[in-house]
SESE-770793 format. One line per field, with one value per atom (N, C-alpha, C): residue number from 1; residue in three letters; atom name; x, y, z. Coordinates in Angstrom, 2 decimals. Example, Ala and Ser with C-alpha at 12.3 -4.5 7.8 and 13.67 -1.06 7.14 Angstrom:
% residues 2
k <- [1_1_1_2_2_2]
r <- [ALA_ALA_ALA_SER_SER_SER]
a <- [N_CA_C_N_CA_C]
X <- [13.19_12.30_13.20_12.85_13.67_12.90]
Y <- [-5.69_-4.50_-3.30_-2.25_-1.06_0.03]
Z <- [7.80_7.80_7.80_7.08_7.14_7.87]
END
This chain:
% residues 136
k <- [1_1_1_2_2_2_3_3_3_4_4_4_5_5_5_6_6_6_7_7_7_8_8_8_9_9_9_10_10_10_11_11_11_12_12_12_13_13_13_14_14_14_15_15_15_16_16_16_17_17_17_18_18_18_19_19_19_20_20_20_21_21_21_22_22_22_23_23_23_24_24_24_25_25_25_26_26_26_27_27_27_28_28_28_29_29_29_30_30_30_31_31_31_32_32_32_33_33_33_34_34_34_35_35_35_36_36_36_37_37_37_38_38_38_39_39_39_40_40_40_41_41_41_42_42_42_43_43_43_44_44_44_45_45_45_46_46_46_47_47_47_48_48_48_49_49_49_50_50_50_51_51_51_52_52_52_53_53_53_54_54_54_55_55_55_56_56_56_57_57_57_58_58_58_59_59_59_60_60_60_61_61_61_62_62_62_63_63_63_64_64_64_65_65_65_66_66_66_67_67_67_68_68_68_69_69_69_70_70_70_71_71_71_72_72_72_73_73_73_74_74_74_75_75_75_76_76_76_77_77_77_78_78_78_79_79_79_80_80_80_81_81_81_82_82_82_83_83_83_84_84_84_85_85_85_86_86_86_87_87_87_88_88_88_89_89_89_90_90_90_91_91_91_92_92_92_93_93_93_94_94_94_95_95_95_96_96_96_97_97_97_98_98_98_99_99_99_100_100_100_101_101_101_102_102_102_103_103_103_104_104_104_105_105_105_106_106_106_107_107_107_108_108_108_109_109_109_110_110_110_111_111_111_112_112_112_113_113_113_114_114_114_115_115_115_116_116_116_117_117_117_118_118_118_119_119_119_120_120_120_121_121_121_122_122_122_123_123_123_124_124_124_125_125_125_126_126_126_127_127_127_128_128_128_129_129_129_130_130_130_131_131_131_132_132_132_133_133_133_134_134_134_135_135_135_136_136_136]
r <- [UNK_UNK_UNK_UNK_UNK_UNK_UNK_UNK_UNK_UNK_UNK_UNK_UNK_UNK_UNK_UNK_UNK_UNK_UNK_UNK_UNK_UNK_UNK_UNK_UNK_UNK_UNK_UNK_UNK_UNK_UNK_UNK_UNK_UNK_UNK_UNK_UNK_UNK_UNK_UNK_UNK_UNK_UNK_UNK_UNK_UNK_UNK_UNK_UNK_UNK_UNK_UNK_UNK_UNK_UNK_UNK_UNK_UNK_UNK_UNK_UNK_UNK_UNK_UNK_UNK_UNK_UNK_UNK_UNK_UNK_UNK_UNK_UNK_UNK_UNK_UNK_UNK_UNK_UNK_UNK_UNK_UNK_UNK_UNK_UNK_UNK_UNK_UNK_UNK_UNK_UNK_UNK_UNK_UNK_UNK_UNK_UNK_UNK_UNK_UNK_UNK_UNK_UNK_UNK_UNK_UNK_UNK_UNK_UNK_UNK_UNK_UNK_UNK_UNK_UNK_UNK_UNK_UNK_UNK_UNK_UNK_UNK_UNK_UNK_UNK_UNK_UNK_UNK_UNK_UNK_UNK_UNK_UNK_UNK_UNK_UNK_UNK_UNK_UNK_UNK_UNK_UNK_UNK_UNK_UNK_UNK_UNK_UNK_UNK_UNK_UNK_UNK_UNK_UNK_UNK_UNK_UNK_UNK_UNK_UNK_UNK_UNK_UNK_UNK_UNK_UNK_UNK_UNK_UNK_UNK_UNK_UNK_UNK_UNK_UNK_UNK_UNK_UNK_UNK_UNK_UNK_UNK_UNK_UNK_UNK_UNK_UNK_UNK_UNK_UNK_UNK_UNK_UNK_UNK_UNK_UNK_UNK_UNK_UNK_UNK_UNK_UNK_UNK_UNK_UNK_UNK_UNK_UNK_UNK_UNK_UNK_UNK_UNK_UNK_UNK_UNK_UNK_UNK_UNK_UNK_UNK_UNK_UNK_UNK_UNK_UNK_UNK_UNK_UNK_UNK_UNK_UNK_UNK_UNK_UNK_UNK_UNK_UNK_UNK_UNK_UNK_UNK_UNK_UNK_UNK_UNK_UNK_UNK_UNK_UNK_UNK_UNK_UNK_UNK_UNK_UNK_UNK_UNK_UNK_UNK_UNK_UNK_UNK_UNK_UNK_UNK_UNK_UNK_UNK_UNK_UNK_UNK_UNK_UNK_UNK_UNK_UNK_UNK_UNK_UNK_UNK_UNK_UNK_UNK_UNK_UNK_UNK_UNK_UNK_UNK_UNK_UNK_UNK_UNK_UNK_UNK_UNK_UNK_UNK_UNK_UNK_UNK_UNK_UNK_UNK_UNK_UNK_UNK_UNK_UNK_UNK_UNK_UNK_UNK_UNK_UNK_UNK_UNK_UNK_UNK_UNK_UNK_UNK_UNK_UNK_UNK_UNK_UNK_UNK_UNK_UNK_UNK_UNK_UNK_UNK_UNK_UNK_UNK_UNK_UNK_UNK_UNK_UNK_UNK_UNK_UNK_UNK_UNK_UNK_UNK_UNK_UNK_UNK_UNK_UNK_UNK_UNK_UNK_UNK_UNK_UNK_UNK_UNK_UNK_UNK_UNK_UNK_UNK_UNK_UNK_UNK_UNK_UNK_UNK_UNK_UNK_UNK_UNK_UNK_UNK_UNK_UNK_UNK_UNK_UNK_UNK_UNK_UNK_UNK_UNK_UNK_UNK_UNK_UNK_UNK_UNK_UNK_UNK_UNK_UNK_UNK_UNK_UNK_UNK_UNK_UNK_UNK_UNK]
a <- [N_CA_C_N_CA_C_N_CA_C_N_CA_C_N_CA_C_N_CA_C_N_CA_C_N_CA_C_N_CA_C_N_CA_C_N_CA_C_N_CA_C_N_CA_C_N_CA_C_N_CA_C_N_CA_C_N_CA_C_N_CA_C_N_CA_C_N_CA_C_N_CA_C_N_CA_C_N_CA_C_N_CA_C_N_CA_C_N_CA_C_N_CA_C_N_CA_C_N_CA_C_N_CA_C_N_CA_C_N_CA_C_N_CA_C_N_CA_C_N_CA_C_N_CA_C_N_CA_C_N_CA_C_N_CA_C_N_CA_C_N_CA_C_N_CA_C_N_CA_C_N_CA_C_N_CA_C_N_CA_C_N_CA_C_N_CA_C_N_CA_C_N_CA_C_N_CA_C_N_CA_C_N_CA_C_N_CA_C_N_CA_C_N_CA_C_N_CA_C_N_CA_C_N_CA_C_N_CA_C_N_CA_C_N_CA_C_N_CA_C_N_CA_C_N_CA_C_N_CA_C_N_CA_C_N_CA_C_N_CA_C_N_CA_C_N_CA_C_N_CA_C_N_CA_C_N_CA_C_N_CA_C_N_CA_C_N_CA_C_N_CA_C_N_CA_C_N_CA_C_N_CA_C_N_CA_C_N_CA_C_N_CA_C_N_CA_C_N_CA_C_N_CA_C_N_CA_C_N_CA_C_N_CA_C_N_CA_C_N_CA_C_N_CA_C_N_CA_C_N_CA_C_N_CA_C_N_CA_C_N_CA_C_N_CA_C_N_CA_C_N_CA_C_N_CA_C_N_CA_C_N_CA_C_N_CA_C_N_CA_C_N_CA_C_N_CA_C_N_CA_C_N_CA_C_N_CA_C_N_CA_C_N_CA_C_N_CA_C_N_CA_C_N_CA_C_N_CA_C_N_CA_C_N_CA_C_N_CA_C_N_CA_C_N_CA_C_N_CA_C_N_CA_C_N_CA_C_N_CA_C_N_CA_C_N_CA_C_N_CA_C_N_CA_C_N_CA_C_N_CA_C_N_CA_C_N_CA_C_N_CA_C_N_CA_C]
X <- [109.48_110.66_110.31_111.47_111.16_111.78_111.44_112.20_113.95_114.48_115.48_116.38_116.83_117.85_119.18_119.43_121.29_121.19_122.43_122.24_122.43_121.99_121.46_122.04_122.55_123.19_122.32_121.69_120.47_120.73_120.88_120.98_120.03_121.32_120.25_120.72_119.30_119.46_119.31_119.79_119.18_118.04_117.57_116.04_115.41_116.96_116.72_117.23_117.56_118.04_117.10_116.28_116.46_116.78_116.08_116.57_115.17_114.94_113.46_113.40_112.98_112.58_111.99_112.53_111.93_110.46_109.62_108.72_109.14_108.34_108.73_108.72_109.29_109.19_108.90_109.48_109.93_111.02_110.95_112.18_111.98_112.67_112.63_113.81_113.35_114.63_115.49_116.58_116.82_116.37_116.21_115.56_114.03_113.26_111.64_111.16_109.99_109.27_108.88_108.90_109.29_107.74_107.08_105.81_105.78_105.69_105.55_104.15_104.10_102.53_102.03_101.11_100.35_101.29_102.03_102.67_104.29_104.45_105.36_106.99_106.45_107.68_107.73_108.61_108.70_108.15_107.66_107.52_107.55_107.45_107.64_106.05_106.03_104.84_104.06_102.76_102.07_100.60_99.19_97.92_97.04_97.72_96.65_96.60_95.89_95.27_96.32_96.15_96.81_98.45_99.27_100.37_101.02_101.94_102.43_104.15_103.69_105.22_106.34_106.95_108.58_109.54_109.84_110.76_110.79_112.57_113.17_114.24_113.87_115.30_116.65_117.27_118.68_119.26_119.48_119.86_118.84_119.16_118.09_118.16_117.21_116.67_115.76_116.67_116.25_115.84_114.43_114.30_113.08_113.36_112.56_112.30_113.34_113.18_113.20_113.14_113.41_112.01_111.69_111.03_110.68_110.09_109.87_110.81_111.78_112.87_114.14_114.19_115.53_116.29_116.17_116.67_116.05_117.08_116.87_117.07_116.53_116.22_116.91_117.84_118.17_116.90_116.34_114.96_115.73_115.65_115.80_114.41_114.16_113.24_113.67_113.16_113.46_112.48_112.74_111.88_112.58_111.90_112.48_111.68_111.83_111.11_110.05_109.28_108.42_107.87_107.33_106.69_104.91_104.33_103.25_102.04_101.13_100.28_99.68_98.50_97.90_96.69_96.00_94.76_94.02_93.15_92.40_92.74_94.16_94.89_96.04_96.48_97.75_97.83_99.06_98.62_99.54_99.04_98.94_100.11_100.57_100.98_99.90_98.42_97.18_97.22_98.10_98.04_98.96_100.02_101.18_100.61_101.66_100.97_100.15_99.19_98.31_98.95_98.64_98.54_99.00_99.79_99.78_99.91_98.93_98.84_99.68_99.72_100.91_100.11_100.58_100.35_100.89_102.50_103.46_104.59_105.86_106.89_107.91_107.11_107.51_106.65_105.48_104.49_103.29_102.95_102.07_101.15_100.08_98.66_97.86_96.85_96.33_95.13_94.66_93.55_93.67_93.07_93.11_92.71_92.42_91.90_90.57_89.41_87.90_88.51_89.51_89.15_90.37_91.39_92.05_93.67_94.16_95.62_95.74_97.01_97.33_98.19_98.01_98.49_99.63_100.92_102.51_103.44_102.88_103.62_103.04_103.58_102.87_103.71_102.68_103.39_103.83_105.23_106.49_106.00_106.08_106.64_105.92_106.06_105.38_106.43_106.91_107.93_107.60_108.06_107.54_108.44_109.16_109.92_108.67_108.26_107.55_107.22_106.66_106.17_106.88_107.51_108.25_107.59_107.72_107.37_107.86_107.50_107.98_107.72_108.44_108.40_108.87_108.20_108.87_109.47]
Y <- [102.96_103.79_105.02_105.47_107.04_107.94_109.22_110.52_110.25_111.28_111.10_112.02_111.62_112.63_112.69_112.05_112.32_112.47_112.94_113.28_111.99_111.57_110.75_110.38_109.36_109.05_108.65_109.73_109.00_108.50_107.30_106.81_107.81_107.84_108.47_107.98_108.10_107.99_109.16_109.15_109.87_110.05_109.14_108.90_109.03_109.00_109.10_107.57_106.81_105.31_104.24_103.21_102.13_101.06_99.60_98.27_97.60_97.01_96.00_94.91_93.58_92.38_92.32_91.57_92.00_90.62_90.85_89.86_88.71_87.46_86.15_86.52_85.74_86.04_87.08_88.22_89.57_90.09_91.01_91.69_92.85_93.55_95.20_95.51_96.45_96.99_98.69_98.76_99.88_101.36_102.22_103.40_103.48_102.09_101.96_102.69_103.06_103.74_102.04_101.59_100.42_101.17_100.00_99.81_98.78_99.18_97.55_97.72_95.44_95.46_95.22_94.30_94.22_93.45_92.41_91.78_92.88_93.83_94.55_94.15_93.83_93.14_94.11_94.80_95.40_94.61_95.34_95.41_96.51_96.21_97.43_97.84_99.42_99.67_99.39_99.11_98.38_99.19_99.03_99.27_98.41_98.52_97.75_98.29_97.91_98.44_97.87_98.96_98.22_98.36_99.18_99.47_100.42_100.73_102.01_102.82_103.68_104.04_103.94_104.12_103.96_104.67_104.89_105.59_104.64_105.11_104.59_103.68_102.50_101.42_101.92_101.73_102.07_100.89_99.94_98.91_98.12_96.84_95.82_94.90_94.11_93.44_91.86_91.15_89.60_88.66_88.77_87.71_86.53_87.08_86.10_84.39_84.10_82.25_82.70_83.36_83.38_83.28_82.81_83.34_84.78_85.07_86.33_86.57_87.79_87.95_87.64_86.37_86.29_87.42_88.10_89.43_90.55_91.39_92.68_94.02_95.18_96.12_97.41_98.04_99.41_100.27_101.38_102.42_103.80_104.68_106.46_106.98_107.33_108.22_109.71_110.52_112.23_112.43_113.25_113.56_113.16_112.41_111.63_111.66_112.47_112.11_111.02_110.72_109.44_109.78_109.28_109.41_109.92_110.79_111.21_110.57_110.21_109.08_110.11_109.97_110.52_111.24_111.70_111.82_112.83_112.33_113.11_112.63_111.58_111.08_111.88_112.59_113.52_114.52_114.69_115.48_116.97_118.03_119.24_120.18_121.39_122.33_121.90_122.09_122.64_121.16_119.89_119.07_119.34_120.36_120.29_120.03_118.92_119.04_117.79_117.39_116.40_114.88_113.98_112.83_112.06_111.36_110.74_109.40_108.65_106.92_106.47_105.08_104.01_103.67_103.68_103.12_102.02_102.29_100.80_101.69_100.76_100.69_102.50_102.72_104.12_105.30_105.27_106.21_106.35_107.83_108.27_109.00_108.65_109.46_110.32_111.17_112.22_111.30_109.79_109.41_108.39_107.66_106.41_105.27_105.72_104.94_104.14_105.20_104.57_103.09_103.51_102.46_101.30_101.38_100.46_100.69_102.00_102.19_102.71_102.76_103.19_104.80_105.46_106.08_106.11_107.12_106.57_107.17_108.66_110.02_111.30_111.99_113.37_114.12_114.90_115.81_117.06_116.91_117.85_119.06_118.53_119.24_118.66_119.38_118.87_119.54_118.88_119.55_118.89_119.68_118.44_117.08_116.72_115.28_114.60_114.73_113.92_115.15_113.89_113.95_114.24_114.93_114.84_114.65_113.00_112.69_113.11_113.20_113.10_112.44_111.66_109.95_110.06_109.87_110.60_108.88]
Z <- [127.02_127.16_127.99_128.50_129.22_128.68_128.84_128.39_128.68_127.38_127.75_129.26_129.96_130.79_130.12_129.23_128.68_127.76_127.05_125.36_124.80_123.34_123.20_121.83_121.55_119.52_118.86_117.74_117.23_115.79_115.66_114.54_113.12_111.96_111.21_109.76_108.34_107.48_106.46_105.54_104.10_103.73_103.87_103.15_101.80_100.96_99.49_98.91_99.42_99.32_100.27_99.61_100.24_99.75_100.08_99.62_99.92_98.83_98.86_98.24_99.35_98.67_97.09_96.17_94.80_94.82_94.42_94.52_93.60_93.70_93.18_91.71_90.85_89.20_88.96_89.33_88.89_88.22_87.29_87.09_86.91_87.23_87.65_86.99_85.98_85.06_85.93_86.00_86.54_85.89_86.51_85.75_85.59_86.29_86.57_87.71_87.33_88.77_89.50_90.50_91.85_92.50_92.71_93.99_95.00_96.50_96.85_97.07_96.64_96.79_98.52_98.60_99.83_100.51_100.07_100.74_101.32_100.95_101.17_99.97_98.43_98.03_96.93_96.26_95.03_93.86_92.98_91.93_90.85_89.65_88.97_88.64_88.57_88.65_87.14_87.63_86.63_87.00_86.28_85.83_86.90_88.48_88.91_90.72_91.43_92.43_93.81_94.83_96.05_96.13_94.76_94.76_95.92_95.78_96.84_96.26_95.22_94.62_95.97_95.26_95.89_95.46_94.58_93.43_92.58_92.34_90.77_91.01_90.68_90.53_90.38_90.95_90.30_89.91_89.85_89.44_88.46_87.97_87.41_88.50_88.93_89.70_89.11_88.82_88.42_89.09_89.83_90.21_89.56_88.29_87.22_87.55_88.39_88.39_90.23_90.69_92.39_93.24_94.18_95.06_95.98_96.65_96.66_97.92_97.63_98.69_98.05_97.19_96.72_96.33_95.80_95.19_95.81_96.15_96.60_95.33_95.72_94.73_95.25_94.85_95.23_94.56_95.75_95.08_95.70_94.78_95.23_95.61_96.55_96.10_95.97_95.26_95.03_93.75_92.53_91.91_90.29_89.66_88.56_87.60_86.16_84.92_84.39_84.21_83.54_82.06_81.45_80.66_80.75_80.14_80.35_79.40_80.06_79.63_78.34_77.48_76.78_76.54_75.79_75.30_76.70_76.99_78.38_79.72_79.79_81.01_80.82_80.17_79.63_81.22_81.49_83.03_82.73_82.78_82.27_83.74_83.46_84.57_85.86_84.86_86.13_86.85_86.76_87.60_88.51_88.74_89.93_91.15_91.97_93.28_93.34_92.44_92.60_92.67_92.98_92.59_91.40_90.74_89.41_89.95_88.93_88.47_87.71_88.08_87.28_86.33_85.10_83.97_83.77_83.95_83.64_83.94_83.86_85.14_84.22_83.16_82.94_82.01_82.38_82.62_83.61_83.92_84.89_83.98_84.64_84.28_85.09_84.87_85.56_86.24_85.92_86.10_87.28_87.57_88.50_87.75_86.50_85.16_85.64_86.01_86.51_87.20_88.82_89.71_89.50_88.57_88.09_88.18_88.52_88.56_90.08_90.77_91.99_91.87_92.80_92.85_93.52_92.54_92.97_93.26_93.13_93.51_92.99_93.51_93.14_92.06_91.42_89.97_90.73_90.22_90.58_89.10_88.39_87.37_86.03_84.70_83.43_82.58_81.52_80.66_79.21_78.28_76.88_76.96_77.63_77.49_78.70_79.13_80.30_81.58_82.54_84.15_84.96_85.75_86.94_87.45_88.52_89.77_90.76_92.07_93.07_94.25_94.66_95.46_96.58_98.05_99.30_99.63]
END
């Protein structure tokens, strides 16, 4: 392509909405923190490596008997509550800013769990109900 010389219509989005292939025998409940894996297909986030948060389902997403693609997934991203993992994975104020791990499709932890969880968004916030994530 070359520079532009004319004014120009540039297509544009939100960037707080998308839409993702749900992977084969999946189901993604709405209100889940959503990862796609390597193959680029949603799933709900889970305790394992190679994920990539996304946000939060807004819908439920059945593709329990489907192949991967059959079902598509509405995801927000912005900054959404989770549940806060426990014990010495418990993620504190002094985590704002950092990193948080998937535990499962609705808690985050302060850890990577020695090598075993992905990381899925960053800590917004800490309140006694939970985690605020935040999911670009």
């Amino acid at each position: 392509m070359t520079a532009l010389s004319a004014d120009r219509n540039t297509p544009q989005r939100s960037g707080d909405r998308r839409r993702f292939p749900v992977a084969a025998a999946t189901t993604i409940y709405a209100g889940a923190q959503v990862a796609v894996n390597a193959a680029g297909n949603a799933v709900p986030v889970s305790t394992a490596l190679g994920l990539k948060g996304v946000g939060r389902a807004e819908r439920r997403a059945d593709n329990s008997a489907g192949a991967a693609g059959d079902v598509d997934v509405d995801v927000s991203a912005g900054i959404f509550r989770f549940a806060n993992s426990a014990a010495a994975d418990a993620i504190t104020q002094a985590d704002i800013g950092s990193d948080c791990y998937g535990v499962d499709d609705q808690t985050v932890a302060k850890t990577d769990g020695t090598g075993t969880r992905s990381a899925v968004g960053k800590v917004f916030d800490v309140d006694a109900d939970g985690v605020w994530v935040k999911f670009s």
